[in-house]
PARO-731763 format. One record per residue (C-alpha): residue number from 1; residue in one letter; x, y, z. Coordinates in Angstrom, 3 decimals. Example, Ala and Ser with C-alpha at 12.3 -4.5 7.8 and 13.67 -1.06 7.14 Angstrom:
<atoms>
+-----+--------+----------+----------+----------+
: num : residu :       xx :       yy :       zz :
+-----+--------+----------+----------+----------+
:   1 :      A :   12.300 :   -4.500 :    7.800 :
:   2 :      S :   13.670 :   -1.060 :    7.140 :
+-----+--------+----------+----------+----------+
</atoms>
This chain:
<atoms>
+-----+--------+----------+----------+----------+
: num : residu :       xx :       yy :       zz :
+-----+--------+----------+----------+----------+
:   1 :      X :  -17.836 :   31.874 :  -14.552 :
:   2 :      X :  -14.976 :   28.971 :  -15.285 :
:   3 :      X :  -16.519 :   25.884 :  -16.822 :
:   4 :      X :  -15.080 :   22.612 :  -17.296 :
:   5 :      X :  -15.768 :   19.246 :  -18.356 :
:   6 :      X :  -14.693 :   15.670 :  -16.937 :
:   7 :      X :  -15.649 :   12.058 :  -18.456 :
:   8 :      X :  -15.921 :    9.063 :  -16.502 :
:   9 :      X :  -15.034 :    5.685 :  -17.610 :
:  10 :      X :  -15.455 :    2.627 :  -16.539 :
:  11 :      X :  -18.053 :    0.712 :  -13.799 :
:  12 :      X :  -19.097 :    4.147 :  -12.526 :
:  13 :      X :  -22.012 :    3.193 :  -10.664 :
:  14 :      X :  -20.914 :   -0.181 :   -8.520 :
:  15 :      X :  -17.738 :    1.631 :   -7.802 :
:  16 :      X :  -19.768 :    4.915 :   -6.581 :
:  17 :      X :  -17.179 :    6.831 :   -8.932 :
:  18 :      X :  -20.049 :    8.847 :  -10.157 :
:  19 :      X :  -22.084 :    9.780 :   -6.659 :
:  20 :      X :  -18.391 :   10.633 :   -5.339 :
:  21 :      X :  -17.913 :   13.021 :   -8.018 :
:  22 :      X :  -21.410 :   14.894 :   -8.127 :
:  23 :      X :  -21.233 :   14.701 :   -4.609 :
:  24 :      X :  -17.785 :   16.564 :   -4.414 :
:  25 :      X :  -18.971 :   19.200 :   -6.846 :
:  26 :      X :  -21.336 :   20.162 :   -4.698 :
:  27 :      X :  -19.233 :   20.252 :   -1.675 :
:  28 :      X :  -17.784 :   22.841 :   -3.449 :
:  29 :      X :  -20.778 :   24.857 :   -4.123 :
:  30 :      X :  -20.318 :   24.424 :   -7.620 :
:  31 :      X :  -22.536 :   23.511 :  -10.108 :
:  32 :      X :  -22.780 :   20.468 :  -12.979 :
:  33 :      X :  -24.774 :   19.798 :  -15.714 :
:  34 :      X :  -24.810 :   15.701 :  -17.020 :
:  35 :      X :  -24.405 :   16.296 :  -20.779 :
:  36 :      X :  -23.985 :   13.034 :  -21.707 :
:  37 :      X :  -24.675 :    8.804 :  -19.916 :
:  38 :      X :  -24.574 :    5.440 :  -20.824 :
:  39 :      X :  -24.601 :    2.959 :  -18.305 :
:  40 :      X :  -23.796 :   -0.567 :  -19.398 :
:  41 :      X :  -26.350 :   -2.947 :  -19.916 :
:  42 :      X :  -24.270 :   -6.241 :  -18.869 :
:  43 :      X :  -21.994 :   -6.614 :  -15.651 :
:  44 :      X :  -19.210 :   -7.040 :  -17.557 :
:  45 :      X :  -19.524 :   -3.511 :  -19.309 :
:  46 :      X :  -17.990 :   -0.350 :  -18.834 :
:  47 :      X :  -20.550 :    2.925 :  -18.608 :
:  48 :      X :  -19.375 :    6.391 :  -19.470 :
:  49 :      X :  -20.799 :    9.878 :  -18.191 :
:  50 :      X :  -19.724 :   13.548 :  -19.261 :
:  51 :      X :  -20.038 :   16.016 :  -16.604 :
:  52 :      X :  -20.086 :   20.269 :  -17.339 :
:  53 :      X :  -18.487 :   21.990 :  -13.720 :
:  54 :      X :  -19.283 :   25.371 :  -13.338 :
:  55 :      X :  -17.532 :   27.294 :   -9.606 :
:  56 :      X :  -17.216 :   31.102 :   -9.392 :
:  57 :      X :  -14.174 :   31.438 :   -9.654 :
:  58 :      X :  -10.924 :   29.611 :  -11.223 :
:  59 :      X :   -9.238 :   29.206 :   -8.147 :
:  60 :      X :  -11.959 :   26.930 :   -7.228 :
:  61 :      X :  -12.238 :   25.640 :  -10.889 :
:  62 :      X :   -8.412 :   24.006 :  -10.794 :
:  63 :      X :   -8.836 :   22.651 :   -6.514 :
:  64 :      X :  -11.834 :   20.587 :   -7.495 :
:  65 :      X :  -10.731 :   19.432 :  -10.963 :
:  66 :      X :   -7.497 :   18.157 :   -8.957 :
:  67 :      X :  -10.046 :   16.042 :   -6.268 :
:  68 :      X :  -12.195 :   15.158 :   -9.055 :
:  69 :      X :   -9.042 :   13.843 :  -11.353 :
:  70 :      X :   -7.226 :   11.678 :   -8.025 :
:  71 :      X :  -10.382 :    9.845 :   -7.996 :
:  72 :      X :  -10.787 :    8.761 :  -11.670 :
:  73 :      X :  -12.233 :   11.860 :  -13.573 :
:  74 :      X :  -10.826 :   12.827 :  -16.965 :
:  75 :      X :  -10.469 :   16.661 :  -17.962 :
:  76 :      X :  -12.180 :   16.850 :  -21.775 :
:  77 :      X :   -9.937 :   17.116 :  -24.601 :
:  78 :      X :   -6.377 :   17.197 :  -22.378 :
:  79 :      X :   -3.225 :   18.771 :  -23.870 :
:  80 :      X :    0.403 :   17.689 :  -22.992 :
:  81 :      X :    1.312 :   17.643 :  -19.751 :
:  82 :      X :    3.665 :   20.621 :  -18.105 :
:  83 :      X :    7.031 :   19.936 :  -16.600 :
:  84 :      X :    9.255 :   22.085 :  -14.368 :
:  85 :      X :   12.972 :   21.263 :  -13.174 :
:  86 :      X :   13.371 :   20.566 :   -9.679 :
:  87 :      X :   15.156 :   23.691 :   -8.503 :
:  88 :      X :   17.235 :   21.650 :   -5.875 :
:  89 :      X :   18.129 :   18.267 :   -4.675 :
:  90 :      X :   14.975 :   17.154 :   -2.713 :
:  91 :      X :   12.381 :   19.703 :   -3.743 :
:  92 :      X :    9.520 :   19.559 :   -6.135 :
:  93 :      X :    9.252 :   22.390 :   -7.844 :
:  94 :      X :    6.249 :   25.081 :   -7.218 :
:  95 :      X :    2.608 :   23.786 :   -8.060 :
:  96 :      X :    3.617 :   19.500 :   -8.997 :
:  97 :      X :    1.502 :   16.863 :   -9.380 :
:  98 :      X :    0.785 :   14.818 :   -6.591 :
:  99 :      X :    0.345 :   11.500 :   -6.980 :
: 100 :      X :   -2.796 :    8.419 :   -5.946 :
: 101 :      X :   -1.580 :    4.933 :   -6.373 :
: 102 :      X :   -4.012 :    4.511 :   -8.864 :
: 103 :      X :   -2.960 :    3.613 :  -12.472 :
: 104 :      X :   -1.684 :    6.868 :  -13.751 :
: 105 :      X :   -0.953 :    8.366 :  -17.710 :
: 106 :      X :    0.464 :   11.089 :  -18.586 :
: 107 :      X :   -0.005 :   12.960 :  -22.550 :
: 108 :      X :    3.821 :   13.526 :  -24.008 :
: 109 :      X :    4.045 :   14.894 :  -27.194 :
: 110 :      X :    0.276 :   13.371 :  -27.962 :
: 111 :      X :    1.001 :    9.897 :  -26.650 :
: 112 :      X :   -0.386 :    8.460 :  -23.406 :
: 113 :      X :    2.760 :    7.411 :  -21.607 :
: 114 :      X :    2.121 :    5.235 :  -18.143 :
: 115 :      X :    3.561 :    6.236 :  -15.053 :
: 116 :      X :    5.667 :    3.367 :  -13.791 :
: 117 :      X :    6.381 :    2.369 :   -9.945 :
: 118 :      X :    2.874 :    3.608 :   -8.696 :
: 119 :      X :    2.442 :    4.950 :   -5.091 :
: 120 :      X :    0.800 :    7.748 :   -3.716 :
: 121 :      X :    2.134 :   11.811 :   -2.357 :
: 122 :      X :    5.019 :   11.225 :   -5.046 :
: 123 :      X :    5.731 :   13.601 :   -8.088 :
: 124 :      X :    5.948 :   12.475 :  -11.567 :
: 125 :      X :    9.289 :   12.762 :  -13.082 :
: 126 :      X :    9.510 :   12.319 :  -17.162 :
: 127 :      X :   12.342 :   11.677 :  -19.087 :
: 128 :      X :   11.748 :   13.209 :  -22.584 :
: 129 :      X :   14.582 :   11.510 :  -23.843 :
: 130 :      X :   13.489 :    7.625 :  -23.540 :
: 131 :      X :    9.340 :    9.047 :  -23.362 :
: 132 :      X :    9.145 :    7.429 :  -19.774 :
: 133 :      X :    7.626 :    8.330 :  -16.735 :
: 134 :      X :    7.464 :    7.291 :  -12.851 :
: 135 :      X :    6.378 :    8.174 :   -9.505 :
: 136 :      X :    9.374 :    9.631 :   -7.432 :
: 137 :      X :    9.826 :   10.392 :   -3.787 :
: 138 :      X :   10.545 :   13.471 :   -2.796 :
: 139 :      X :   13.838 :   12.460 :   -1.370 :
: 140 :      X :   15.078 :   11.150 :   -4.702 :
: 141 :      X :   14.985 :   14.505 :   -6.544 :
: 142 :      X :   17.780 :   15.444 :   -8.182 :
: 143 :      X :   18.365 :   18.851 :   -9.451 :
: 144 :      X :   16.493 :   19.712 :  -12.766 :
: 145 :      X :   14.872 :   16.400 :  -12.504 :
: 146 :      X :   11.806 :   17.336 :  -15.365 :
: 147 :      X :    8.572 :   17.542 :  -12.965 :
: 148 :      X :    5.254 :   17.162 :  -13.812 :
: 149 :      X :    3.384 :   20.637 :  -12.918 :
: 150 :      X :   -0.865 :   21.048 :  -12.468 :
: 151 :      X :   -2.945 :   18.115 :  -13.797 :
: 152 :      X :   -3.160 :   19.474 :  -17.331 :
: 153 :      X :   -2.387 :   16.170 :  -19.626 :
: 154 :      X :   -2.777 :   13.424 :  -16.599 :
: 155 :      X :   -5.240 :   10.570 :  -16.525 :
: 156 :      X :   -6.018 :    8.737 :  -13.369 :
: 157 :      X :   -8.133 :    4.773 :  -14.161 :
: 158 :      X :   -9.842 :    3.833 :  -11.225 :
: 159 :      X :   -9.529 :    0.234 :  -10.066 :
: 160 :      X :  -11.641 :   -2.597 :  -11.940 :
: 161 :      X :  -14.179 :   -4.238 :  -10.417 :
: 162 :      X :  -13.545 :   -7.810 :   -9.500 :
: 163 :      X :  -15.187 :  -10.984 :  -11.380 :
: 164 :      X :  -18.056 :  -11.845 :   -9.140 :
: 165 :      X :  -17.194 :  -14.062 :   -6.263 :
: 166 :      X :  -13.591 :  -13.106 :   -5.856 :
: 167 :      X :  -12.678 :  -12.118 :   -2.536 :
: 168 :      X :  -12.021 :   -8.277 :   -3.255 :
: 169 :      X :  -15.375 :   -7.409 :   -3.837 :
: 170 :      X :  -15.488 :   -6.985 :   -0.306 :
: 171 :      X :  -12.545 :   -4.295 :   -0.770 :
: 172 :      X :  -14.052 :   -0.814 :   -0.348 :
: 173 :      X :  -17.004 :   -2.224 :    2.040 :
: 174 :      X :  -17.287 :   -0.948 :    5.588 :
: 175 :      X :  -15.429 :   -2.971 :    8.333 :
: 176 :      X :  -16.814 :   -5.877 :    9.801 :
: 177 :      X :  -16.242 :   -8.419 :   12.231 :
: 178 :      X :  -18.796 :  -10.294 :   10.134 :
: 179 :      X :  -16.969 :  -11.060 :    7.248 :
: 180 :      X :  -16.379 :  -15.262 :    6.634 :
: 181 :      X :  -13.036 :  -15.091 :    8.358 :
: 182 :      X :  -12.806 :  -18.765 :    7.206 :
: 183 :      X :  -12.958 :  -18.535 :    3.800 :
: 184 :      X :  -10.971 :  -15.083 :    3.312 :
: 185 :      X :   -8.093 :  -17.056 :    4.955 :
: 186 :      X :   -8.345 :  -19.659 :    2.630 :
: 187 :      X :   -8.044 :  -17.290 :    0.009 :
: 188 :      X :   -5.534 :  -15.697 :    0.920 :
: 189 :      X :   -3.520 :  -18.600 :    1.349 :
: 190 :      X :   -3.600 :  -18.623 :   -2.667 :
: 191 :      X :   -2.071 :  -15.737 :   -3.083 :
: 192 :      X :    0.829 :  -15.264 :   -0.674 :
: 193 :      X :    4.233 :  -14.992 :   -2.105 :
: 194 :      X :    7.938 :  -15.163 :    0.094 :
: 195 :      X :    8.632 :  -11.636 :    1.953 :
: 196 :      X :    8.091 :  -10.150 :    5.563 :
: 197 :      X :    8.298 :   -6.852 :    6.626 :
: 198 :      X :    8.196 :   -6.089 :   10.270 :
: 199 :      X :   10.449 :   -4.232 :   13.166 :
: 200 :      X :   13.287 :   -4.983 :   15.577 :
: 201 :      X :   10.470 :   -6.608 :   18.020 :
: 202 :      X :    9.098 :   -9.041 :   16.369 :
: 203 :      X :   12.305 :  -10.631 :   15.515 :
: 204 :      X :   13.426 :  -10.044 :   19.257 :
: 205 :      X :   10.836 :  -11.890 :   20.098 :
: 206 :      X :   10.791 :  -14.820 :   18.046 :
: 207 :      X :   14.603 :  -15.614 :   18.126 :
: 208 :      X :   13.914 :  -15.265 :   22.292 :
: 209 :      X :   11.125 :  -18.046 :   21.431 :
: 210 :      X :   13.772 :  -20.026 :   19.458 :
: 211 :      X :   16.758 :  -19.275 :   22.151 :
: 212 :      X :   14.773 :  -19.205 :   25.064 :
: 213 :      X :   11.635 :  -20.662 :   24.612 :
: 214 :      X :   10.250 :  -17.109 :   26.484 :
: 215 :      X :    8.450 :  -14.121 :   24.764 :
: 216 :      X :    9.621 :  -11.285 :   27.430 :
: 217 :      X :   10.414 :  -13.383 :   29.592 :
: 218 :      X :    7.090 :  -15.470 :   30.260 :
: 219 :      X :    7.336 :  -18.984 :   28.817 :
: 220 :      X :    5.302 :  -20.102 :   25.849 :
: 221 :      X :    4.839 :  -23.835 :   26.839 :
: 222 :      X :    3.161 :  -22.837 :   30.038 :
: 223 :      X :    4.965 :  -22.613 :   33.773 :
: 224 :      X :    5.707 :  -19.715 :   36.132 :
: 225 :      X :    8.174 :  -16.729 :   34.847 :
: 226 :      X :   11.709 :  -16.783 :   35.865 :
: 227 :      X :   12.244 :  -12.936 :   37.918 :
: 228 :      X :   15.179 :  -12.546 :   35.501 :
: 229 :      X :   12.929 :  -13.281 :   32.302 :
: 230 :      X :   12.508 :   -9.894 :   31.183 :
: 231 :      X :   15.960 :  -10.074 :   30.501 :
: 232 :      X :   15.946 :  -12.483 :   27.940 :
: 233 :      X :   15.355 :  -10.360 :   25.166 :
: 234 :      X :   18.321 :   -8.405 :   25.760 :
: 235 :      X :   20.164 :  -11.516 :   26.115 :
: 236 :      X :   18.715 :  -12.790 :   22.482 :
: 237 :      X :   19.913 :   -9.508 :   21.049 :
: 238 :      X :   23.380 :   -9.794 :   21.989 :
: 239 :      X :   23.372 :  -13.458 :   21.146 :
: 240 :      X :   22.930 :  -12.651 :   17.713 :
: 241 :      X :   25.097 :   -9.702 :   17.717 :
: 242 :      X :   28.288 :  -11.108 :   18.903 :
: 243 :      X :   27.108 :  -13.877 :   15.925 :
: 244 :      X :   27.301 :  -11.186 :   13.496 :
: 245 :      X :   23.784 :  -11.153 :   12.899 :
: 246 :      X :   20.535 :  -13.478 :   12.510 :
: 247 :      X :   21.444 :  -14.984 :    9.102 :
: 248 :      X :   24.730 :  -16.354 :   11.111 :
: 249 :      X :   22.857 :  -17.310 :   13.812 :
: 250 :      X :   21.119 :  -19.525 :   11.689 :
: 251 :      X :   24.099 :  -20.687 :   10.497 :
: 252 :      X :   26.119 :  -21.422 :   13.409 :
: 253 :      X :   22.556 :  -23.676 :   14.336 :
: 254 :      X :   22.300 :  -21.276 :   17.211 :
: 255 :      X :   18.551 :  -20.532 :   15.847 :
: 256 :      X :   16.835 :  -23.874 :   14.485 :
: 257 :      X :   13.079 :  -22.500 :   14.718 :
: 258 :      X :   10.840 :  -19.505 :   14.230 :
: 259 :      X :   10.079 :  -16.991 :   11.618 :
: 260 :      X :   13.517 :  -15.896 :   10.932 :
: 261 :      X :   14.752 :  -19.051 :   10.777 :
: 262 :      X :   12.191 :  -19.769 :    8.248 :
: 263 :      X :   13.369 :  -17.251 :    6.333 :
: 264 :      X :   16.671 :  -17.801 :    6.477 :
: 265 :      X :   16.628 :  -21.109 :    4.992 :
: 266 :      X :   14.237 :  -20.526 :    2.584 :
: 267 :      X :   15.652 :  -17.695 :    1.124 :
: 268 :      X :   12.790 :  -15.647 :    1.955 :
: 269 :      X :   13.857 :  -11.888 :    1.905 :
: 270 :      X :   13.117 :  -10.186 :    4.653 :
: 271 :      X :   13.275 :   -6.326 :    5.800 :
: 272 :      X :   13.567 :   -4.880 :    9.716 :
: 273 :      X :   13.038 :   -1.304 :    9.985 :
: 274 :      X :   13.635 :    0.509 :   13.302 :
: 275 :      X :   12.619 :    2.956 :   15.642 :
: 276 :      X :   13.852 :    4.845 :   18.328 :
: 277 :      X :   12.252 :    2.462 :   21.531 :
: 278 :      X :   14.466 :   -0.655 :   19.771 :
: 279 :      X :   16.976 :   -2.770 :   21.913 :
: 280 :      X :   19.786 :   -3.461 :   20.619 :
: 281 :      X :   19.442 :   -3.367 :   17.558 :
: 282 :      X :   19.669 :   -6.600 :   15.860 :
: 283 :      X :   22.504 :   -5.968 :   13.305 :
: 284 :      X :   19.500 :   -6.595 :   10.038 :
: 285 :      X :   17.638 :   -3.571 :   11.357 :
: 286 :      X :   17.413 :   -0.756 :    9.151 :
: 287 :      X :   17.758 :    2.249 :   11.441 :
: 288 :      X :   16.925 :    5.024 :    9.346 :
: 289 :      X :   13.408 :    5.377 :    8.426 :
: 290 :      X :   14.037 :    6.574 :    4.519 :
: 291 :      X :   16.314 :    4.095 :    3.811 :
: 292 :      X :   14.134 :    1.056 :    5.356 :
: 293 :      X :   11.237 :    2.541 :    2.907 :
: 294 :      X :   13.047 :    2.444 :    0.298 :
: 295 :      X :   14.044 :   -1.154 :    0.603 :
: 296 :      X :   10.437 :   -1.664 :    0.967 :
: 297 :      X :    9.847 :   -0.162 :   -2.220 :
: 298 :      X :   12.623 :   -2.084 :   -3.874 :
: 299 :      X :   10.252 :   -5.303 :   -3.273 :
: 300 :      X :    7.162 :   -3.858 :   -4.676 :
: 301 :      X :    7.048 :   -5.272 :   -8.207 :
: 302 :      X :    7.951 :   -8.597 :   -7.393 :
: 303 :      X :    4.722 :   -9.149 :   -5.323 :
: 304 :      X :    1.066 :   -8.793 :   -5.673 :
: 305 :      X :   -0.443 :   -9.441 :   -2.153 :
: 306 :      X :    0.136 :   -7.694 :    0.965 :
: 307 :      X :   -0.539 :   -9.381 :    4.132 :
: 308 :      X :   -0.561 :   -6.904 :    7.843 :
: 309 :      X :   -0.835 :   -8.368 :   11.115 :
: 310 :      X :   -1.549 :   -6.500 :   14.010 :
: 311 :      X :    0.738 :   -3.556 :   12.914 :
: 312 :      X :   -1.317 :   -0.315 :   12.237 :
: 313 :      X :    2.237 :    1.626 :   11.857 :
: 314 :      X :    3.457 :   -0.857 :    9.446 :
: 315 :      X :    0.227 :   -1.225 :    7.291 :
: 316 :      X :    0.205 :    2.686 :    6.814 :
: 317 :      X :    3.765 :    2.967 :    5.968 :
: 318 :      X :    3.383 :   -0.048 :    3.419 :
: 319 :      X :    0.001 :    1.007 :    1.948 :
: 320 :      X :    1.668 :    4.200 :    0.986 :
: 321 :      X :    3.968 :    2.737 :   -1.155 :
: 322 :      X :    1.742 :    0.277 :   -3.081 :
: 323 :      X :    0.158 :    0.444 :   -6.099 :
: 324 :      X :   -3.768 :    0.105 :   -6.407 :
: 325 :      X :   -2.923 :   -3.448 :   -7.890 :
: 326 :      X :   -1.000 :   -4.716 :   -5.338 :
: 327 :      X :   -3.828 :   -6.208 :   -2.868 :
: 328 :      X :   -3.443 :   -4.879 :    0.679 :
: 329 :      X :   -5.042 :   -7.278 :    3.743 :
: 330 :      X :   -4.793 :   -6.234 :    6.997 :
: 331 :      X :   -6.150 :   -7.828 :    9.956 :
: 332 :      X :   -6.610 :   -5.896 :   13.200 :
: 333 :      X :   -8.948 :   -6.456 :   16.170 :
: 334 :      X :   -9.308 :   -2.845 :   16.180 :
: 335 :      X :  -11.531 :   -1.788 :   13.485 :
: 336 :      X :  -10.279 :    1.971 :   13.820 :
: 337 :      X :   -7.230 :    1.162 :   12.726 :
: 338 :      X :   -8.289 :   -0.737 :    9.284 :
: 339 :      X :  -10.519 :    2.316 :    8.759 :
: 340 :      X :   -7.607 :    4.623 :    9.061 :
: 341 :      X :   -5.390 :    2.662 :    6.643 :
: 342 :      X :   -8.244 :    2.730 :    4.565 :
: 343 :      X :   -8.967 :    6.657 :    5.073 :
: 344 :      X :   -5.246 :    7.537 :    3.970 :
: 345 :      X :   -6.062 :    6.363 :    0.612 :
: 346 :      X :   -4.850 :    2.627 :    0.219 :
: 347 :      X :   -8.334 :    1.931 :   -1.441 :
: 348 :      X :   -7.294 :   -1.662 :   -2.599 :
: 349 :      X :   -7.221 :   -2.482 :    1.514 :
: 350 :      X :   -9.389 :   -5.886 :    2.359 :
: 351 :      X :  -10.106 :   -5.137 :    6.378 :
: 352 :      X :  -10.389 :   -8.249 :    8.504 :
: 353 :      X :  -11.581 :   -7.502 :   11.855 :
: 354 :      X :   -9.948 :  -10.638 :   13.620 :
: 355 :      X :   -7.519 :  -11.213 :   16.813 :
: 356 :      X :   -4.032 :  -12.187 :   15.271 :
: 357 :      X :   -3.234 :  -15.551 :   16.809 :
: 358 :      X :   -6.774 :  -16.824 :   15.754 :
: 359 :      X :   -6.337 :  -15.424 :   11.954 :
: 360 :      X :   -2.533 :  -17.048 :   11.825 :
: 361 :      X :   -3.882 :  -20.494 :   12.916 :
: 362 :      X :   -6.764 :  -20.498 :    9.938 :
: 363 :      X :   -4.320 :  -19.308 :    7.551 :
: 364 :      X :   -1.704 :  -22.090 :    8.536 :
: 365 :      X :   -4.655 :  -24.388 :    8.503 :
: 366 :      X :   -4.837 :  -23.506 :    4.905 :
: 367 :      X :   -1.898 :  -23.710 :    4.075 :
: 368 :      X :   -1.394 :  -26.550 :    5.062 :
: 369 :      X :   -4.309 :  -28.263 :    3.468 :
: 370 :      X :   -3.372 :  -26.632 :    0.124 :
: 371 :      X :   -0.073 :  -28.116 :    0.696 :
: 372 :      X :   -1.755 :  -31.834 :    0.801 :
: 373 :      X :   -3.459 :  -30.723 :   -2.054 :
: 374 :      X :   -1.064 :  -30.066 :   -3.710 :
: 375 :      X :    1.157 :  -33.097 :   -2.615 :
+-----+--------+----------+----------+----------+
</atoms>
């Protein structure tokens, strides 16, 4: 009968890392024996259990260590980790490590080494030669690219939890619509840093605001639609095409308002990835999927707060590339979707059940006053 043992570090009880585990053992219809617990005495302290696993069989020994190890659980005395080349460009090889985004070592030649550029379903490629390690995508593999293989020699940390009162200890709770929508805004406010990510629509639509003063034809300001208003957007699009593209619309003083324009002359960067419904597209769009991700992922370690809007597509896609650090707030008046997003794994996601144009007018209103403030 395979037996194994796992530690567990940290705040293991206000994180329900240690009912997740015991409770996934016996999912498993295995068995565990709790050698060893301290719990700390003082908020600020860590507590530690040791947990003996005992399954039928090994096959069911090494599928539950790997579930027990993504969410924080640390095999007992861990050798070095095992690497295979990638046998071709674009392939992992046979039985590699899949990733979490949650802080990640691996054991090299008896050192812990981190594992840089965190996201999760990557591999783990290690370069003996400099003693380094990161996440990779499986479309950057390179031929005999040294793989990480099994979870033999990896540690997984599970995420801290936050000094009382900061807004992420609601992170992890169940949606609500009853959460102070108020002061989260003004909290978030603190944190936001220059970037946007979003698609070919919703810079259609705002440069059709700025051009037109029409989102699909219906004005903003009020009044009756024009029959030909649906065709504005198309007419923004090639606008801005035959301008060379948004930046040079901006430029040119075509486009003196909006969202792009803002970040145009601030210098904000900004990414547009497509998909096949897109007019057009504007010439900024990225059109191919891999290539738009990995521009996202080029902007990860400058920034340490994600905001999504109304975009359950986008918040997925982005969640998946983020580390457990990075904060992740979404905002949807569908609480399905924020579940979802948090489902797949992105378990650093703060879920604000809120319509969008009501959540975007508190969080200018605190921006703004922070502004004054700060004036």
């Amino acid at each position: 009968m395979p037996t194994e043992a796992v530690d567990l570090r940290g705040h293991i009880i206000d994180s329900l890392l240690l009912p997740r585990v015991l409770d996934a053992i016996l999912a498993d219809d295995a068995e565990f024996e709790i050698e060893e617990v301290r719990i700390g005495h003082r908020r600020e302290e860590p507590s530690f259990a040791r947990i003996r696993i005992h399954t039928e069989a090994q096959p069911a020994m090494d599928a539950l260590l790997a579930d027990l190890q993504a969410q924080g659980a640390d095999l007992v005395n861990q050798g070095n980790v095992a690497v295979l080349p990638a046998p071709q460009e674009g392939v992992f090889p046979e039985g590699f490590y899949s990733t979490t985004n949650l802080r990640t070592s691996i054991r090299w030649r008896g050192a812990w080494l981190p594992v840089d550029h965190l996201e999760m379903d990557c591999g783990i490629r290690l370069d003996p030669a400099s003693g380094s390690a990161r996440c990779l995508p499986m479309h950057r593999v390179r031929r005999g690219d040294a793989l990480v293989v099994g979870f033999e020699g990896v540690r997984v940390t599970p995420p801290e939890r936050p000094p009382t009162g900061e807004l992420f200890e609601f992170m992890g709770s169940s949606v609500s619509s009853e959460k102070p929508k108020r002061r989260l805004a003004a909290e978030i406010a603190q944190w936001l840093v220059g970037g946007l990510f979003a698609g070919n629509g919703l810079a259609t639509h705002d440069l059709e605001a700025a051009l037109h003063g029409t989102s699909l034809g219906v004005p903003l300001a009020g009044g009756r639609p024009h029959g030909s208003g649906h065709q504005n957007h198309l007419r923004t699009i090639n606008t801005v095409r035959s301008c060379g593209g948004i930046r040079q619309a901006v430029a040119q003083g075509l486009v003196t308002r909006g969202i792009m324009h803002a970040c145009v002359v601030t210098g904000t960067p900004f990414i547009l990835a497509g998909s096949i419904r897109d007019d057009g597209p504007l010439p900024e769009v990225i059109t191919d999927a891999v290539e738009a991700m990995d521009a996202v992922r080029a902007l990860v370690p400058q920034v340490d707060t994600v905001l999504v809007i109304g975009s359950m597509l986008h918040a997925i896609a982005v969640g998946n590339v983020l580390p457990a650090a990075v904060r992740l707030v979404v905002v949807d008046i569908n609480p399905a979707a924020l579940t979802k997003i948090m489902d797949r794994g992105s378990f650093q996601t703060l879920g604000i059940v809120s319509d969008a144009d009501l959540f975007l007018h508190q969080l200018v209103g605190a921006l703004t006053l922070s502004g004054a403030q700060e004036g």
